[in-house]
N, C-alpha and C positions, 0 to 999 in steps of 0.2 A: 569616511564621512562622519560628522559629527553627530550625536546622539544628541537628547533633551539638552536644553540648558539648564546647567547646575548657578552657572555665576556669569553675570553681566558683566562684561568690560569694557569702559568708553578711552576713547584717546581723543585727549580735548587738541592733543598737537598730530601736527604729519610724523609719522612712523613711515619704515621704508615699510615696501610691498613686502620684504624677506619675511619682516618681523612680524605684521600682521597675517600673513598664510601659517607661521605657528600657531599662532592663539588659535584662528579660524578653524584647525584642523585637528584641535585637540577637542577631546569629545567632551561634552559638557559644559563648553563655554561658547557662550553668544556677544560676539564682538561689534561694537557701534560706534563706527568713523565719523568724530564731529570735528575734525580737524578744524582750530579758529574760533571755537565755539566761544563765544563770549563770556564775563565772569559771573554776571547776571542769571545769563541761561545757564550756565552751569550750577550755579546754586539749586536753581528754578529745578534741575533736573535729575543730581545728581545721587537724589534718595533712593531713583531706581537701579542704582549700579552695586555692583559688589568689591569691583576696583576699578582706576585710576589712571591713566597712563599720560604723562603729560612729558614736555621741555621743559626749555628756559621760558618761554609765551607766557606760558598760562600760571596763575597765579593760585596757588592753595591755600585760602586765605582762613580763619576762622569762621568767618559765615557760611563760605561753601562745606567745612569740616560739620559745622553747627546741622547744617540739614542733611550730610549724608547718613541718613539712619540707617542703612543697611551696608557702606563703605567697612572692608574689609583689608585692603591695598591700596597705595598710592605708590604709582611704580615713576621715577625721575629720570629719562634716557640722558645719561651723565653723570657729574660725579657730583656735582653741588646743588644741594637742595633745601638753597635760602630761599628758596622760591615757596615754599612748603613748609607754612608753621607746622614745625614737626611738635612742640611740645603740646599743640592740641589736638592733635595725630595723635598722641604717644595715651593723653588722658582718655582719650575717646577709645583705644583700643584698636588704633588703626596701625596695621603696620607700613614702613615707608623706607621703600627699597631706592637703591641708585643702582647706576652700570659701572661699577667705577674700573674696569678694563680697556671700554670699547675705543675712545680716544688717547689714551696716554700717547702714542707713539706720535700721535696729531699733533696733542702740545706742547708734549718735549722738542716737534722740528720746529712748529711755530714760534716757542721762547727761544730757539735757535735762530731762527730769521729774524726777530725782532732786535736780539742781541748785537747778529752784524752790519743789519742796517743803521740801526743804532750807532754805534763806535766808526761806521765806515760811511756814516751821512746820506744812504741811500736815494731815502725819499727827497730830501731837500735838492741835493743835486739832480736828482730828474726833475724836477719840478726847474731847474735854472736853466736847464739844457733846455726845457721846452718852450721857460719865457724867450731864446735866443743866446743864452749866454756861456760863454768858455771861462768856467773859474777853479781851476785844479787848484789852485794852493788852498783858496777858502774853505775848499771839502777836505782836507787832507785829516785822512784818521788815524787811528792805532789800532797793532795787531792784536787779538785775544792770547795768544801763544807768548805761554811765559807770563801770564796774568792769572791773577788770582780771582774763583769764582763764588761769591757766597751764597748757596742755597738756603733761606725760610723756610725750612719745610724737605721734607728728601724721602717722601711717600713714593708711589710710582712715578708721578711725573718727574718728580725731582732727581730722583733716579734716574732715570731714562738722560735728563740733562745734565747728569753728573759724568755719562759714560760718554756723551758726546763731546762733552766739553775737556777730558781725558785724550781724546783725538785729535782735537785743537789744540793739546801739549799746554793745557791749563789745569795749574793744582787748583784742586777743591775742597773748600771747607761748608759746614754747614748748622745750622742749627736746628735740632728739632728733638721737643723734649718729650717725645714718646717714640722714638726710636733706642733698639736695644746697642748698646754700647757694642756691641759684637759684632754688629752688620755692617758697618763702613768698613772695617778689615778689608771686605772681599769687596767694595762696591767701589773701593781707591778712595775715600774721601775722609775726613778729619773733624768729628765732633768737636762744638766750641760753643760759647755764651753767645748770644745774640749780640753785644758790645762788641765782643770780641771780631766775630764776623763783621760787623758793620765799620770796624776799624781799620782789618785787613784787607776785603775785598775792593777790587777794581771794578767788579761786577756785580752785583746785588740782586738775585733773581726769586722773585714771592713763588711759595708753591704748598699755600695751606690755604685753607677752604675758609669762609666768611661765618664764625660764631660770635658769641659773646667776647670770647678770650682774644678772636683774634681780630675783632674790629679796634679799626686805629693805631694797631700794632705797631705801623711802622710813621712816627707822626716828629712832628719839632724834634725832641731830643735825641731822637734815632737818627734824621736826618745828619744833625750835628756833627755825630761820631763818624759818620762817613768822609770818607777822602774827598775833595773838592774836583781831583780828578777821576770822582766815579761815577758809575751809572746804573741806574735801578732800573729793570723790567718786572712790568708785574704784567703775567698772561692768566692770573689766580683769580680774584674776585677783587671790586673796583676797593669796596671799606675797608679791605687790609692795610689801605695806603689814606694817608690824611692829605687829599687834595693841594688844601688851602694850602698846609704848610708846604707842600711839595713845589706848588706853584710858587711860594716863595721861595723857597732855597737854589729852585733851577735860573729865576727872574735874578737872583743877586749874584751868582756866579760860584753860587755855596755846594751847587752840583755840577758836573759836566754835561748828564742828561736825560732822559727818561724815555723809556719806549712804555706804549700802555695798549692794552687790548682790550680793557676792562673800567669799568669808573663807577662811582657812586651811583650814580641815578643813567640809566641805560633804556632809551638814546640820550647822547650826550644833548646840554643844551648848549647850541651855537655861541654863546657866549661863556660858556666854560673858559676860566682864563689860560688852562692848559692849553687849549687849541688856537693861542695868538703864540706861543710860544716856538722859536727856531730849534730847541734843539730837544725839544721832544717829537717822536714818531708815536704816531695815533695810530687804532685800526678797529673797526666797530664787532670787537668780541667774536674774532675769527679762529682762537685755539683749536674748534672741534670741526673746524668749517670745512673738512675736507670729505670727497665720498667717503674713502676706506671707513674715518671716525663715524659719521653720520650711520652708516650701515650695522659699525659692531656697537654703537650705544644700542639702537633701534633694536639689534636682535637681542642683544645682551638682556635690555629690561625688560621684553615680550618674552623671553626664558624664565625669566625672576618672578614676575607677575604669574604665568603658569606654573610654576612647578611652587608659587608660595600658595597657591587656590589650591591645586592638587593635590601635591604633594606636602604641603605644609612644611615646605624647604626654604628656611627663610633666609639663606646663607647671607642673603646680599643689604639683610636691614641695618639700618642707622639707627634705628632706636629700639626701645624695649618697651612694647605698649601694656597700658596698663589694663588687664581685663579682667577688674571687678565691677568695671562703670559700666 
């Protein structure tokens, strides 16, 4: 049974039941489920809490940062936390955790599925089969086996679809310029320039997170350097990919095709020109959508947020806040 409350915790999103009977059950902390809670009211309310706990929903914006005067945590069940101006987190003293374990294995199968449906025309041909129609040649795709795959990024996720794509009897090369030159050895994969990658691969898969450096990342001139018969998935974050120009390069025949999970501004609007497009596959930001992911975010940042109040264990922050303010 829990003791006094030392430290208030609100979760402005649905957390699973696992995650919330930790907090509940650790002594000193009083937990308040507003799942939904709007941006407004959360401003309106957020001066009585001492941490944070939110998804993708809910928005940590400066204003709500601005009134949490006694915010001490903001915990992100997930791994990207563009959602969460962290650098006025970071001034104000606030620390700001992610989960970034609980789904990898989710979006490593997801950038997987999106990959074969992708090259292997999935959704299109179900979508023909159900208007009435028999058109085998028209779907006809190519095997991944014996294709070259480029990873952006080869963090956990990317990793995770470096070893799967290894199965599929595809070499892999990757870019990412804060990995130790040592690590691909054991991981089967092959450090390379971003040109270079986008020159070789068959496949092009994002797997770095939405900052400064890497908004727009992959835009016109990138597109360029890719093969005419490749195909980008990004199952990462939507601004690592420059729409406009993608929509052009897929519309002229400068790409073969695009699978996406993710987009600029989320929900997509109905008239995005990507969604009139035949050989791109859409799907509305399904990476973590699965129980397993949903359950180890949930508990992973109800761990992080306890043991950062308690314990003063901050293993799992993104930034380094500043506490002279």
């Amino acid at each position: 049974m829990a003791g006094p409350a030392r430290y208030r915790v609100l979760l402005a999103d649905e957390i699973v039941p696992r995650g919330i009977e930790i907090l509940a059950a650790t002594e000193g902390l009083e937990v308040d489920d507003r799942a939904g809670i709007s941006g407004a009211e959360l401003a309106a309310v957020i001066g009585a809490y001492d941490a944070l706990i939110v998804r993708s929903r809910t928005k940590v914006t400066r204003e709500v940062l601005e009134t949490a005067t006694r915010l001490k945590v903001v915990g992100r069940a997930g791994v990207g936390v563009d959602n969460v101006d962290v650098d006025v987190a970071t001034r104000r003293g606030v620390v700001v955790l992610n989960s970034p374990g609980g789904n990898v294995i989710s979006a490593a199968e997801h950038t997987f599925a999106l990959m074969l449906a992708l090259v292997r025309h999935i959704a299109q041909a179900d979508a023909s089969l159900r208007r009435g129609e028999w058109e085998r040649k028209r779907f006809r795709g190519v095997e991944l086996h014996g294709k070259t795959l480029g990873l952006v990024g080869a963090g956990r996720i990317g990793s995770e679809v470096a070893k799967r794509a290894r199965a599929f009897g595809m070499r892999v090369v990757a870019y990412d310029p804060y990995l130790s030159p040592e690590r691909p050895d054991w991981l089967g994969f092959e450090l390379v320039t971003l040109p270079d990658l986008l020159g070789q691969a068959d496949v092009i898969s994002i797997h770095v997170p939405l900052t400064d450096e890497t908004r727009g990342l992959i835009g016109q001139p990138e597109l360029a350097l890719m093969k005419p018969t490749a195909y980008l998935v990004n199952a990462a974050r939507g601004g690592v990919v420059d729409e406009t120009a993608l929509a052009a390069a897929l519309r002229s025949g400068r790409l073969a095709g695009a699978a996406l999970d993710v987009f600029d501004e989320e929900p997509v609007a109905p008239d995005n020109p990507l969604l009139a497009l035949d050989n791109v596959v859409v799907v509305p930001h399904l990476g973590a959508a699965t129980r397993e992911a949903q359950t180890g975010v949930g508990v992973e940042i109800c761990e992080a947020v306890r043991d950062a109040l308690v314990k003063r264990d901050f293993r799992f922050a993104v930034n380094v806040p500043d506490r002279s303010t």
